[in-house]
PyMOL commands that place a pseudoatom at each C-alpha (Angstrom):
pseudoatom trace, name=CA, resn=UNK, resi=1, chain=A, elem=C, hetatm=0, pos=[-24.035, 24.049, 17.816]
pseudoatom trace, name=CA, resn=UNK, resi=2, chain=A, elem=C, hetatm=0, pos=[-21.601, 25.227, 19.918]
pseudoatom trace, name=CA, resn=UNK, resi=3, chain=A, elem=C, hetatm=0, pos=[-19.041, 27.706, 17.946]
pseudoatom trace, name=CA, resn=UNK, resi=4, chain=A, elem=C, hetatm=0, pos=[-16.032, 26.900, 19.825]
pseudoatom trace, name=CA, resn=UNK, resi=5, chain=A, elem=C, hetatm=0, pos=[-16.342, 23.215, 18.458]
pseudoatom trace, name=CA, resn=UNK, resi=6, chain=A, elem=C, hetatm=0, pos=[-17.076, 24.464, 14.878]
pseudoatom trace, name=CA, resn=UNK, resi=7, chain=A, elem=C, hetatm=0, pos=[-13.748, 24.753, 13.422]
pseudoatom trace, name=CA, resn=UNK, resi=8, chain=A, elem=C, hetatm=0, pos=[-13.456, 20.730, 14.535]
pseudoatom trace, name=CA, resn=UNK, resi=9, chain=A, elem=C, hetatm=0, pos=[-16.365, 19.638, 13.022]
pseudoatom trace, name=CA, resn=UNK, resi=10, chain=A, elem=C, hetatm=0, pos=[-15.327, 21.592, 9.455]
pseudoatom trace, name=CA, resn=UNK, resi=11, chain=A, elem=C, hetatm=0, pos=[-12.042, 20.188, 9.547]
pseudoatom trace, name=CA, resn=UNK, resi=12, chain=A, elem=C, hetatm=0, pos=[-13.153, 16.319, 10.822]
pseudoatom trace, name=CA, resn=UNK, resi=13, chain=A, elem=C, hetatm=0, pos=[-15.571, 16.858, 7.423]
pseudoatom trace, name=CA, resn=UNK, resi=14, chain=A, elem=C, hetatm=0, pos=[-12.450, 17.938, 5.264]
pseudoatom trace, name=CA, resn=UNK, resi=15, chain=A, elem=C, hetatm=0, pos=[-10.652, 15.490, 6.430]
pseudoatom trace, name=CA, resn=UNK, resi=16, chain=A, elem=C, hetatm=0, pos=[-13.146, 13.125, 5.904]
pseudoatom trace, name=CA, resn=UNK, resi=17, chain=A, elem=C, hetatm=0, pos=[-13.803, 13.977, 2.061]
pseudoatom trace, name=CA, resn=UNK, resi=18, chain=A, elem=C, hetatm=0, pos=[-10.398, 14.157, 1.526]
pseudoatom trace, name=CA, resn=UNK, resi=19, chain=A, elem=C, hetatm=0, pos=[-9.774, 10.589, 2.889]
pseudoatom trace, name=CA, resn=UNK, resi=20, chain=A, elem=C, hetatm=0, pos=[-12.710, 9.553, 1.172]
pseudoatom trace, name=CA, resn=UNK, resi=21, chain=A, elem=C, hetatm=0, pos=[-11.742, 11.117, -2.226]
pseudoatom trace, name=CA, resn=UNK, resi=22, chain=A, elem=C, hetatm=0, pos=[-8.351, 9.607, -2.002]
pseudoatom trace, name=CA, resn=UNK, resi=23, chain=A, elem=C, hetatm=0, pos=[-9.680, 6.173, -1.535]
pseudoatom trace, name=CA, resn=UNK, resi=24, chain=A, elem=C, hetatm=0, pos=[-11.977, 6.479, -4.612]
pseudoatom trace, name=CA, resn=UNK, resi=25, chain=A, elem=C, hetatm=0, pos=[-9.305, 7.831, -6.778]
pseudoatom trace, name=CA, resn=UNK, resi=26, chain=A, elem=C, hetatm=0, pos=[-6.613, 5.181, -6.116]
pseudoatom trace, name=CA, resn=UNK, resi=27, chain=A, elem=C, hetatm=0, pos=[-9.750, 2.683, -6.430]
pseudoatom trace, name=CA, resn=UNK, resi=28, chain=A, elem=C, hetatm=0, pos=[-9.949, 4.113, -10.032]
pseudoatom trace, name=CA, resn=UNK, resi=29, chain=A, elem=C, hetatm=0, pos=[-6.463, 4.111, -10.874]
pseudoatom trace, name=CA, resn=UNK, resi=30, chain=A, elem=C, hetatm=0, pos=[-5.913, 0.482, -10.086]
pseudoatom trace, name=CA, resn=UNK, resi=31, chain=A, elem=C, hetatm=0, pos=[-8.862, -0.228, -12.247]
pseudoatom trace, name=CA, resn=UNK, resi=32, chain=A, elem=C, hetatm=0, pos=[-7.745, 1.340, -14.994]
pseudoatom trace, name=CA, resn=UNK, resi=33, chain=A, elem=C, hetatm=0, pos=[-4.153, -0.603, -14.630]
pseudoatom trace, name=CA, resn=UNK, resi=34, chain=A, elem=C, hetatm=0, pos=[-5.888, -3.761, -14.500]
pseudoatom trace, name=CA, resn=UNK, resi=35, chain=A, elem=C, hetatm=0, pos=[-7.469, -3.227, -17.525]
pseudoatom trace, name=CA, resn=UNK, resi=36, chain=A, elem=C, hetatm=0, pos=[-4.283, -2.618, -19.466]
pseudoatom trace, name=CA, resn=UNK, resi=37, chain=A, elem=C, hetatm=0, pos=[-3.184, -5.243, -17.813]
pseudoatom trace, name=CA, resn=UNK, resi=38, chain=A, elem=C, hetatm=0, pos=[-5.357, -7.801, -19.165]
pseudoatom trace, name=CA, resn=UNK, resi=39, chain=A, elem=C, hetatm=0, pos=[-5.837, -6.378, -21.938]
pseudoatom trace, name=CA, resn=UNK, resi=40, chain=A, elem=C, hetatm=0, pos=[-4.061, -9.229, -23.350]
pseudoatom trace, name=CA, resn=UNK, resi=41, chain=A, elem=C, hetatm=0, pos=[-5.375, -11.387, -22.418]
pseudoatom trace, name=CA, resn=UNK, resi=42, chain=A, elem=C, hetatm=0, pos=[-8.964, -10.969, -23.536]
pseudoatom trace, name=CA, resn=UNK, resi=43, chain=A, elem=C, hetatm=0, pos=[-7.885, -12.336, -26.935]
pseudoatom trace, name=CA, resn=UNK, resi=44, chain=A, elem=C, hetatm=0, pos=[-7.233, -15.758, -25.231]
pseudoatom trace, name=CA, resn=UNK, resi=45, chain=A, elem=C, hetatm=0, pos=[-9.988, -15.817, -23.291]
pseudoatom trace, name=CA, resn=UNK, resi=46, chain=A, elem=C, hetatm=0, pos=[-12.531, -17.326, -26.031]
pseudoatom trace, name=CA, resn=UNK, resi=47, chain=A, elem=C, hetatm=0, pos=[-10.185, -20.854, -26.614]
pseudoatom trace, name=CA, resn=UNK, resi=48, chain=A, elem=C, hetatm=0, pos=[-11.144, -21.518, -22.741]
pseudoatom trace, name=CA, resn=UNK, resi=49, chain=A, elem=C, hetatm=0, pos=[-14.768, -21.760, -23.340]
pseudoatom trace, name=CA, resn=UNK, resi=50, chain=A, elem=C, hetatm=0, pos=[-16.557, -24.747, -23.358]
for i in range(1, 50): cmd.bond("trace and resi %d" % i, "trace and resi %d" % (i + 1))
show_as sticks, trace
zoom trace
């Protein structure tokens, strides 16, 4: 590896679990939203069934 390049590479991978880690936490904060969300709702749920 060429050490003029290195400090690129380290930041493209910081950069790239930063991105990365972002996307999974807002992934897991809209889940949890939608779950109070329907929350509700899961009481009406069984009078749909069949």
């Amino acid at each position: 590896m060429n050490a003029t390049h290195s400090g690129f590479i380290l930041a493209a991978y910081l950069i790239c679990i930063g991105v990365v880690g972002g996307l999974t936490l807002a992934i897991w904060l809209d889940h949890r939203r939608l779950k109070r969300a329907l929350a509700p709702l899961e009481g009406q749920r069984g009078s749909e069934r069949t």
